[in-house]
N, C-alpha and C positions, 0 to 999 in steps of 0.2 A: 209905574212904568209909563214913560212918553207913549202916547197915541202910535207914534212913525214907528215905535220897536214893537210894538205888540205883534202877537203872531209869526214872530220872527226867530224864535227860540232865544232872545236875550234875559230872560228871568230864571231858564232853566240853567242858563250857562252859570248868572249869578249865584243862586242858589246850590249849581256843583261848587261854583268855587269855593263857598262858603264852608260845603260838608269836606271840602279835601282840606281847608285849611282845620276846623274841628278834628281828624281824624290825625294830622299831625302834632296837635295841640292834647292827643289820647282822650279827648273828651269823654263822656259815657251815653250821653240822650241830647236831647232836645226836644224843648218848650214852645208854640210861637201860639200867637191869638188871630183868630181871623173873623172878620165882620160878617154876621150874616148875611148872606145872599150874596158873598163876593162871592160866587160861583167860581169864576176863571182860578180865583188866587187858592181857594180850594183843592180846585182837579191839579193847580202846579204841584202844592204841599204831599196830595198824594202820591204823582209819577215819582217822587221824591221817598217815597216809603212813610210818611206822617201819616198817623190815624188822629180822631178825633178820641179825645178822655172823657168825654161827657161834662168836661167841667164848662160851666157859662158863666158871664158877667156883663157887667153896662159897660160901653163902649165908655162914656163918662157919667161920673155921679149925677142922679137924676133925669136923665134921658132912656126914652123908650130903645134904642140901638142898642142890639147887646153883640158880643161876640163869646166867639167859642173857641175852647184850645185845641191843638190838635200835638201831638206827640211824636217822637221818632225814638225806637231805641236801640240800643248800641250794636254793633255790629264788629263781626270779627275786623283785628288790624289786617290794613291794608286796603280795608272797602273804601271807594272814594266820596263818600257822603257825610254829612256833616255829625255828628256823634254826642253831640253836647249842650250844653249852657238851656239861657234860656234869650227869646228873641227880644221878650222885653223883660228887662230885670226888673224886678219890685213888684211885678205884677202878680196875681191870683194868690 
């Protein structure tokens, strides 16, 4: 997120749109990975209903940075939140 939109609710809007386009798409969960100590992109993921799966990995092969998944699952039709996939494919 640019610096000038932070704190502006631009990530949360992003992030709606994403779970209403998923929910027409009938998805069933979603996946995504977040770096540790991104605090901010954590507390978005949760207002958003994502827990953490305990699952971790290296941010890249070799490097001490790891990240962690965090999850969302499905939700009755018509909720406007994202329902599916994964945010990066191939991954975990």
């Amino acid at each position: 997120m640019a610096p000038a939109a932070r704190s502006r609710g631009a990530a949360d809007l992003l992030v709606g749109a994403a779970l209403s386009r998923a929910d027409e798409l009938g998805l069933t969960g979603l996946r995504l990975w977040v770096t540790e100590g991104n605090d901010p992109a954590e507390r978005l993921y949760v207002r958003h209903g994502f827990t953490r799966t305990g699952a971790v990995q290296p941010v890249r092969e070799g490097e001490d940075a790891r990240e962690f998944e965090m999850a969302r699952a499905a939700t009755a039709a018509g909720d406007q939140r994202w329902r599916a996939g994964s945010a990066r494919p191939g991954r975990g």
